[in-house]
BALO-649352 format. One record per residue (C-alpha): x, y, z; residue in three letters. Coordinates in pm, 1 decimal, decimal comma, always signed. Layout:
        px        py        pz  rest
         X         Y         Z   ALA
...
//
This chain:
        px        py        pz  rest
   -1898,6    -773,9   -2737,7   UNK
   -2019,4    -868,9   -2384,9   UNK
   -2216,6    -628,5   -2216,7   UNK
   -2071,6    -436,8   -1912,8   UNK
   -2092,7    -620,8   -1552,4   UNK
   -2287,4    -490,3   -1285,9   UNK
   -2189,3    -496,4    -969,6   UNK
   -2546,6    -488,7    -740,0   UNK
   -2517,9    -475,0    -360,2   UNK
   -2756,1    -429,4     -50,1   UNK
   -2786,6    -575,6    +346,4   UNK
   -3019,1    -854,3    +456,8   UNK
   -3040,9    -798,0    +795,2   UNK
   -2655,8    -792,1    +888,9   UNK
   -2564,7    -951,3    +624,9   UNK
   -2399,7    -784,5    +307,7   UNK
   -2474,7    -915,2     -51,2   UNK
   -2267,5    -832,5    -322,2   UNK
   -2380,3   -1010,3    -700,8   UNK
   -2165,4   -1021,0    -971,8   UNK
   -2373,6    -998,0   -1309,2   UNK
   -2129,2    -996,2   -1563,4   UNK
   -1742,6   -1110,1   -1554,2   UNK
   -1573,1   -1040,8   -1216,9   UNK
   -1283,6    -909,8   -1362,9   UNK
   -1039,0    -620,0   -1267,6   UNK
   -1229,1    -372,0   -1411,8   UNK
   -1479,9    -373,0   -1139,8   UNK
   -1272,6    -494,6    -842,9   UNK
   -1176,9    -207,4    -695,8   UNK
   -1521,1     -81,9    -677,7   UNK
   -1602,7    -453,1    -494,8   UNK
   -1289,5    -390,8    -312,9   UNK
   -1448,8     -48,0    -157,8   UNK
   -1773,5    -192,3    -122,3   UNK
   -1590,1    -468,3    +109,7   UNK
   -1387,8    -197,0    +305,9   UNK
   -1658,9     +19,0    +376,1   UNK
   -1903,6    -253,6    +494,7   UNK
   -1648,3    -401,1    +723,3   UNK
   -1548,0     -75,5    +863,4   UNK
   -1904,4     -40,4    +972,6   UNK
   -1880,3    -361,7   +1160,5   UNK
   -2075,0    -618,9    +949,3   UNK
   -1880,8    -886,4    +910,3   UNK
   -2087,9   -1181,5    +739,3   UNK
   -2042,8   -1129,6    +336,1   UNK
   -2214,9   -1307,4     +76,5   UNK
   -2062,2   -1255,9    -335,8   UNK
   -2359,2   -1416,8    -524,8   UNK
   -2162,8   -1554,7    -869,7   UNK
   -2531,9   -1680,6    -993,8   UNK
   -2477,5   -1422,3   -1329,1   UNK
   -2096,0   -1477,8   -1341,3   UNK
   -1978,0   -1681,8   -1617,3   UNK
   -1596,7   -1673,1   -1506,1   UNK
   -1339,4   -1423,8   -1299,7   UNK
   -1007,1   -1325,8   -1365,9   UNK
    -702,1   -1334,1   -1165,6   UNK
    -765,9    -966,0    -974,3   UNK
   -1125,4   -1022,3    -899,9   UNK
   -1030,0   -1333,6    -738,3   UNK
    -729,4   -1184,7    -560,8   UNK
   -1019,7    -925,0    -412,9   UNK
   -1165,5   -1192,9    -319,2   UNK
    -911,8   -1359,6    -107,5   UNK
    -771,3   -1013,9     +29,8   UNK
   -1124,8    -977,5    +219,2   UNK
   -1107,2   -1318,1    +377,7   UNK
    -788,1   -1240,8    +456,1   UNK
    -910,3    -882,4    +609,5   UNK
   -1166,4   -1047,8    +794,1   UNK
    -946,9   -1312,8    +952,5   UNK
    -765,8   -1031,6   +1055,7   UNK
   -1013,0    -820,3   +1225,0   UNK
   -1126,9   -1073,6   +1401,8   UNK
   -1359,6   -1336,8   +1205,2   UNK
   -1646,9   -1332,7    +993,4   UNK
   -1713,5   -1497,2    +684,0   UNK
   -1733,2   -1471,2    +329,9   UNK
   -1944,5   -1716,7    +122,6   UNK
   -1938,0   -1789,8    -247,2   UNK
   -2289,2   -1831,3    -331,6   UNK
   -2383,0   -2007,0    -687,2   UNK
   -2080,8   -2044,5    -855,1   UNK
   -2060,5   -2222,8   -1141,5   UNK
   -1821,6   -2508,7   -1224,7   UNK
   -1566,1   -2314,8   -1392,3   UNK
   -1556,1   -2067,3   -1103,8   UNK
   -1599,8   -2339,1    -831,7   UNK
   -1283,8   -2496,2   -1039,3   UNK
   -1095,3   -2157,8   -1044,4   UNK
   -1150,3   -2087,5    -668,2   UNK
   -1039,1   -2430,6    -578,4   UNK
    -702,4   -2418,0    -738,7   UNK
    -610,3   -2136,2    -619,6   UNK
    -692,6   -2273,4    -314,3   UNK
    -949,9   -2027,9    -187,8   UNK
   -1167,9   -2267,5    -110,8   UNK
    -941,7   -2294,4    +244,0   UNK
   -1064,8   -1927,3    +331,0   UNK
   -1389,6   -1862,3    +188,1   UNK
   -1698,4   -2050,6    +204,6   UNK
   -1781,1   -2217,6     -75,9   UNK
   -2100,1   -2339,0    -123,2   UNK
   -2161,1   -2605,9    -378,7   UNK
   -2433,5   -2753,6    -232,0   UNK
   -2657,7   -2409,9    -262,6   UNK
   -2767,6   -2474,7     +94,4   UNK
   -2617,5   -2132,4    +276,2   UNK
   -2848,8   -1824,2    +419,9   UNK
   -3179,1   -2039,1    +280,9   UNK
   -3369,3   -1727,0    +369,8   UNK
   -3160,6   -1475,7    +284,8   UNK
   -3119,7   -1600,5     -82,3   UNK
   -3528,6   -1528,2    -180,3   UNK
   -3476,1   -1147,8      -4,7   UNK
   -3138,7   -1042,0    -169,6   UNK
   -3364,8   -1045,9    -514,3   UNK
   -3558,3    -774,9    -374,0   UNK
   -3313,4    -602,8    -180,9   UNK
   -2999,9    -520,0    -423,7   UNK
   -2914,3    -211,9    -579,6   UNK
   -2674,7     -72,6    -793,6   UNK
   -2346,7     -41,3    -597,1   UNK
   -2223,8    +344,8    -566,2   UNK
   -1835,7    +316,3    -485,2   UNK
   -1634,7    +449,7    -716,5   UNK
   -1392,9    +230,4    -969,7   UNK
   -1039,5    +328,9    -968,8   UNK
   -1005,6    +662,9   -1098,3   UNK
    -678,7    +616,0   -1269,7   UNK
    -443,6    +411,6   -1474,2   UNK
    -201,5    +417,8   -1155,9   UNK
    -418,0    +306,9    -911,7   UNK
    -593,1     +40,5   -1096,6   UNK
    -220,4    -147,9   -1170,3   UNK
    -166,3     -96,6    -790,7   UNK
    -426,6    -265,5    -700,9   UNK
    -320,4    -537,6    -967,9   UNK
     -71,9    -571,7    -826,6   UNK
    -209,5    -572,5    -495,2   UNK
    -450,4    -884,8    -588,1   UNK
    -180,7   -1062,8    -740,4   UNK
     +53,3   -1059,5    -481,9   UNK
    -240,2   -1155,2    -201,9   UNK
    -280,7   -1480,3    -411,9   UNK
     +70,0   -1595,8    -446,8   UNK
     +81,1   -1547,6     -74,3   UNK
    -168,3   -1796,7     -43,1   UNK
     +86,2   -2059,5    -160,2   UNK
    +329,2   -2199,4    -345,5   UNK
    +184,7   -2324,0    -637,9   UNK
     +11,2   -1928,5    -677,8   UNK
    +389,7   -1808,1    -633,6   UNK
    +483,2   -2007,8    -927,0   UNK
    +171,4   -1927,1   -1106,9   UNK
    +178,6   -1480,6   -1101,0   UNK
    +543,1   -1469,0   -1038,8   UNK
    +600,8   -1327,5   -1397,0   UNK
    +272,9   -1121,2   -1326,6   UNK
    +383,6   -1012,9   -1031,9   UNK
    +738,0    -908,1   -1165,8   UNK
    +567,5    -732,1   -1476,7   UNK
    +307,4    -535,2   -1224,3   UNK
    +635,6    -424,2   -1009,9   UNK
    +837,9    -270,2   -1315,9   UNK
    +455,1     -91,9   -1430,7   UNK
    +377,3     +63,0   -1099,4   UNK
    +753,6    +151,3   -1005,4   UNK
    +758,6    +348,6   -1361,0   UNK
    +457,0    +518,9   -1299,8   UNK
    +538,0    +605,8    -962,9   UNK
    +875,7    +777,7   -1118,5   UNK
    +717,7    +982,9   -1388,3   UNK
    +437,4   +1099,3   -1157,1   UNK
    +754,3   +1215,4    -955,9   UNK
//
C-alpha cells in the first residue's frame, strides 16, 4: 500500500509553493484546489506546484491544475510553474496539452533562489479536503470538464467520464432533494 500524499505549502516572498509528496490524485485536489483559491484571493498571483516527490497524477489533480491557470488568466495574469516533474508527468501534462498554460519547466532553471528556501519554508497545508461524497464527484466532475475544454482530443478522451460524472452528481443532487 502506498503511503498517504502530503500536500506541504508556504510563501517565498510573494510567491506561493505548493509540493506534492505523494500521488496528486483526486483525493487531495480539492484541498490544492482551496489552497489555490485562497492564495489568489489574497492577491498573490505567481504559483509554483513542486512535483519533485510525485511519481504520477491522475486525471482530477491535473484538471486542478489547469482550472488555476485558467483562473489566473482570468483575473488578470500570473503564472503557474510546474517545478520538477518527472518524465511521466512532464509526458502527462504535455498531452493534455497543459503545457500551453502552465509553465513547465524541464530544464529545472525557474525561481533559482526560491527553490533552496521552499525546503525550509513549507508546512503542512490546513484547507480542508472535501467533506463529502457529493462534493468530491462535483468537483470531478468539475476537473474533468475544465480539461476537455482545453481541446478536442481531451473531449474525446473524458467524454465517457464526463457523461458518467453527470448521471453521479445529478442522482445525488435528487436524493439529497
Amino acid at each position: 500500500m502506498l503511503p498517504p500524499t502530503s500536500i506541504l505549502v508556504g510563501h517565498i516572498g510573494k510567491l506561493f509553493w505548493l509540493r506534492v509528496e505523494g500521488r496528486g490524485t483526486f483525493q487531495d485536489s480539492v484541498q490544492v484546489k482551496r489552497a489555490f483559491q485562497r492564495i489568489i484571493a489574497e492577491g498573490i498571483r505567481d504559483l509554483v506546484v513542486d512535483l519533485e516527490r510525485c511519481p504520477t497524477m491522475d486525471s482530477t489533480f491535473l484538471g486542478t491544475l489547469t482550472g488555476t491557470a485558467l483562473n489566473l488568466m482570468e483575473q488578470g495574469g500570473g503564472s503557474l510553474s510546474v517545478l520538477n516533474a518527472n518524465p511521466r508527468n512532464q509526458q502527462l501534462l504535455t498531452e493534455l496539452g497543459l503545457n500551453h498554460l502552465l509553465e513547465l519547466d524541464v530544464a529545472g532553471t525557474a525561481w533559482p533562489n526560491e527553490r533552496r528556501e521552499a525546503c525550509a519554508q513549507l508546512s503542512t497545508c490546513n484547507e480542508a479536503k472535501a467533506k463529502c461524497k457529493e462534493e468530491n464527484a462535483q468537483h470531478v466532475l468539475d476537473a474533468h470538464q475544465t480539461l476537455a475544454e482545453l481541446n478536442q482530443e481531451n473531449r474525446g478522451r473524458f467524454r465517457d467520464v464526463i457523461h458518467f460524472l453527470e448521471q453521479e452528481v445529478s442522482g445525488a443532487q435528487i436524493s439529497a432533494t
